[in-house]
C-alpha positions in Angstrom: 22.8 9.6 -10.2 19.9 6.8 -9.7 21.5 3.2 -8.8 20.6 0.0 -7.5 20.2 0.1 -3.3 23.6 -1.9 -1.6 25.3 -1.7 1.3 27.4 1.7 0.5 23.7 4.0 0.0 21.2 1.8 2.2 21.3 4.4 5.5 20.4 7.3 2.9 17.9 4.3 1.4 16.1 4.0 4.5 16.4 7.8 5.7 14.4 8.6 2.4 12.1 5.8 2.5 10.9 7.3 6.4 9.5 9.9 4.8 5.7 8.9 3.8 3.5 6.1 3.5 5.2 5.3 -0.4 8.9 5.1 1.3 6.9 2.5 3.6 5.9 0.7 0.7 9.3 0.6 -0.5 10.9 -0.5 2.5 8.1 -3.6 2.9 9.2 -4.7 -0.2 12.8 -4.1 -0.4 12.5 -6.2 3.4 10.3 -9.3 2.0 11.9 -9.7 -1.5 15.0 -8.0 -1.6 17.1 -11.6 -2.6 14.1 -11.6 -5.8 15.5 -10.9 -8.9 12.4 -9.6 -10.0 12.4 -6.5 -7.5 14.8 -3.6 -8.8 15.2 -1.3 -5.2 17.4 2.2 -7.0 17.8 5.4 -5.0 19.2 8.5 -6.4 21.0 11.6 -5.2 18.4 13.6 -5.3 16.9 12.3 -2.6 14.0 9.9 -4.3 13.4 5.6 -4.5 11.7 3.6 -6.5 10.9 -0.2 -6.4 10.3 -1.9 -10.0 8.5 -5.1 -9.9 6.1 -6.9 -12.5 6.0 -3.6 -14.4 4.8 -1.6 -11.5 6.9 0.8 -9.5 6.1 3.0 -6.3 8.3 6.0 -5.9 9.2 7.9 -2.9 11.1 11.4 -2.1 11.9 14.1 -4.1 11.2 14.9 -7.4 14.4 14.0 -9.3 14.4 14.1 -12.8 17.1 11.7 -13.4 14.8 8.9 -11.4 11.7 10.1 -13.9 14.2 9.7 -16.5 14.8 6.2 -14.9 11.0 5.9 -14.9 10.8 5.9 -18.4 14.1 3.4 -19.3 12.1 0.7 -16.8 9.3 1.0 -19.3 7.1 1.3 -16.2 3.4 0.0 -16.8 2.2 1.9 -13.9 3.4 4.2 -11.3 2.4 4.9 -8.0 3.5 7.9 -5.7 3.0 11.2 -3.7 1.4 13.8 -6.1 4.7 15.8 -6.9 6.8 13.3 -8.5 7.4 13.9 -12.0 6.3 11.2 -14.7 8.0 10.2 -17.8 4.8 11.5 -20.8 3.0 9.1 -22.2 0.6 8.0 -18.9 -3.1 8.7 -17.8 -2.6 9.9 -14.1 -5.4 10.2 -11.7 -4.6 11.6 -8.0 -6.4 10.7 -4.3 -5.6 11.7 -0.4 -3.6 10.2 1.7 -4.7 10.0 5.2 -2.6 9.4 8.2 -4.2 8.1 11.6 -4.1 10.5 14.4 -5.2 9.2 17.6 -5.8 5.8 19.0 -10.0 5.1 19.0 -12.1 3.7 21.5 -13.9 0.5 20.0 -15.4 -3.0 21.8 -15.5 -4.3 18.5 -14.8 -7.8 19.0 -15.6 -9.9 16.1 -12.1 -9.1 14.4 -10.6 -12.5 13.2 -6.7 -12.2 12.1 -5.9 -13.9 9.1 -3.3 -16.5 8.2 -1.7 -17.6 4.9 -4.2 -20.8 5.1 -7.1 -18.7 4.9 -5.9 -16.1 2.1 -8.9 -18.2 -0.3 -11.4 -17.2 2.0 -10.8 -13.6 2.2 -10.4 -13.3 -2.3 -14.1 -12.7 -2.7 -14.9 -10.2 -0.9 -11.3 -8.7 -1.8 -12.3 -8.7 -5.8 -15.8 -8.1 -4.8 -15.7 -4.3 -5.7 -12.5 -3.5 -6.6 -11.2 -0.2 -7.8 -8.0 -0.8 -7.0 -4.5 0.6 -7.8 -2.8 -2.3 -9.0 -5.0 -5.6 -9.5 -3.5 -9.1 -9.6 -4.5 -12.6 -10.3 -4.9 -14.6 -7.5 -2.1 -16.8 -8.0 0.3 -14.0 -7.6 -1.6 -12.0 -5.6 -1.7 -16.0 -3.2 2.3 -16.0 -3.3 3.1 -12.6 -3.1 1.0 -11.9 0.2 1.3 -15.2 2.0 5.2 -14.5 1.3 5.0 -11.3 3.4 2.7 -12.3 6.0 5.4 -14.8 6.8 8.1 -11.6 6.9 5.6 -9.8 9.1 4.9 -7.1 6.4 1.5 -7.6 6.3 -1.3 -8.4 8.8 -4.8 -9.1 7.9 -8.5 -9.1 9.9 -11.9 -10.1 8.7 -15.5 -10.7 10.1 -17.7 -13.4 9.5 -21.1 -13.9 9.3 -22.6 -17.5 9.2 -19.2 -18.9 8.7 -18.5 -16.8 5.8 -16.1 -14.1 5.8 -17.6 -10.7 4.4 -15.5 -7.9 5.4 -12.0 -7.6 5.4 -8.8 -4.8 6.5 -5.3 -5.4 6.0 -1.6 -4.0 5.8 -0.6 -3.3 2.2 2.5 -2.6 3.7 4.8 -2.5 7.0 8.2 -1.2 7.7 10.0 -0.4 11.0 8.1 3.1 11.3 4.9 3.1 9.7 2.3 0.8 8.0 -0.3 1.2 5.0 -3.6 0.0 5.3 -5.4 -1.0 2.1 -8.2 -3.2 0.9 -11.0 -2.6 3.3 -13.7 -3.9 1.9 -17.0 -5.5 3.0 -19.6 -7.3 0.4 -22.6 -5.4 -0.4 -25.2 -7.1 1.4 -23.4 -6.8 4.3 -22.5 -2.9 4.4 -23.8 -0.6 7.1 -23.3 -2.8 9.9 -19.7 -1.0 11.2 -17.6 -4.1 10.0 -15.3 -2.4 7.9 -14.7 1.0 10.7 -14.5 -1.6 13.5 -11.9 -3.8 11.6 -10.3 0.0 10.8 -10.0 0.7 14.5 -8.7 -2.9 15.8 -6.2 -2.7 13.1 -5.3 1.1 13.5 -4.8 1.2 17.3 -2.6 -2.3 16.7 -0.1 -0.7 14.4 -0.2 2.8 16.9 0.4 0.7 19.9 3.7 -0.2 18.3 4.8 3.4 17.2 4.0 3.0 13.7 2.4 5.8 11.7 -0.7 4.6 10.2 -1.7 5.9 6.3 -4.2 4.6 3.6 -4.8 6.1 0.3 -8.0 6.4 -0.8 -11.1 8.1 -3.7 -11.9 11.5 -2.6 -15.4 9.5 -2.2 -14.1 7.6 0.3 -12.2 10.5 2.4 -15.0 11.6 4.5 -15.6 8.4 5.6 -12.0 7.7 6.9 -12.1 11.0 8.3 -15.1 10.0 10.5 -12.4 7.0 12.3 -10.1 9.4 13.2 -7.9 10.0 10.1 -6.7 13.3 8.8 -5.4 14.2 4.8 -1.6 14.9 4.7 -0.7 15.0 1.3 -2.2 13.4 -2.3 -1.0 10.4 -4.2 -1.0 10.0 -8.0 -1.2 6.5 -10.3 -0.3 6.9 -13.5 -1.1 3.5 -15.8 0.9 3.7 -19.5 -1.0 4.4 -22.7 -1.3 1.8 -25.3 0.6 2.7 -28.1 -2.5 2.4 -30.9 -4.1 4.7 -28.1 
């Protein structure tokens, strides 16, 4: 049985959501917008979760087939979870490592900058600059949603600058009691090769370690060897899967 997340199934909620970096995701969002009746939180007795919100959902656990059944009645637009959950048919699925941080890192860097909500503008161009992203937004909603959960502390953000402007950024796509997800690291092209975006890596990652949290990102096979060279290690594979147009 899959059903919505109340106060009789929210300890087995939470035990499956400590699993991995998508159960963090879950949590973060279950935690900033649980009272939005946009969000749909459902955990099953199979041991799996899923959030549903704006036609996206993230999934966490086992496979269960009556939450891929549920999958398919949400009418999902994309999916996003570890590499063994089963999908309804009808998606294009790619897959990726997920990386989990292993070790605090010595680093001097000192030009990190944390990031408020009153700056979120000033950190959406180098965010979009080269974006091959899970789930894009635009930046109204993307404006709401994250200055929302900055102000819930699920999210924290850093950024260098360079005459005034800011050109690399790292941030927490998601925080929960036990672990945190960092995502969008980016720094603009011209300003690549300079250690902005490892530095802002290592301030961030020996933050969230300091405070017992496991650390994950998901990332391109591309990109793995470079997170491996900050101290990160592969665990396990995600997998997106983005719906097929009908006249497909």
């Amino acid at each position: 049985m899959v059903e919505a997340v109340h106060a009789g199934n929210l300890a087995r909620f939470r035990e499956i959501c400590g699993a991995d970096n998508f159960g963090c995701r879950i949590l973060s969002s279950w935690s900033a917008f649980g009272d939005d009746p946009a969000l749909t939180t459902m955990v099953s007795d199979g041991g799996a979760a899923l959030s549903f919100k704006g036609g996206a959902a993230v999934v966490c656990g086992q496979n269960d087939p009556e939450l891929t059944e549920c999958l398919a009645f949400l009418g999902c637009r994309e999916i996003f979870s570890p590499a063994h959950i089963g999908y309804p048919p009808g998606y294009d699925v790619s897959t990726g490592p997920v990386a989990l941080l292993s070790e605090l890192r010595d680093t001097d860097f000192g030009r990190a900058e944390k990031i408020d909500a009153e700056k979120l503008r000033e950190i959406w161009p180098v965010i979009v600059s080269d974006l091959p992203g899970i789930v894009s937004q635009p930046f109204g909603e993307w404006y709401v949603e994250l200055s929302h959960r900055l102000r819930h502390g699920n999210a924290r953000i850093y950024a260098v600058r360079e005459g005034g402007k800011i050109v690399s950024v790292a941030m927490t796509a998601a925080e929960s009691d036990f672990a945190a997800v960092i995502g969008f690291v980016r720094t603009l092209k011209e300003y690549r090769g300079r250690g902005f975006a490892s530095g802002l890596c290592a301030v961030l990652g020996n933050e969230l370690l300091r405070e017992k949290k496991r650390v994950y990102i998901s990332c391109g096979e591309n990109r793995l060897s470079f997170y491996e060279s900050i101290g990160y290690r592969k665990v396990f594979d995600w997998k997106y899967g983005k719906k097929r147009e009908e006249n497909e």
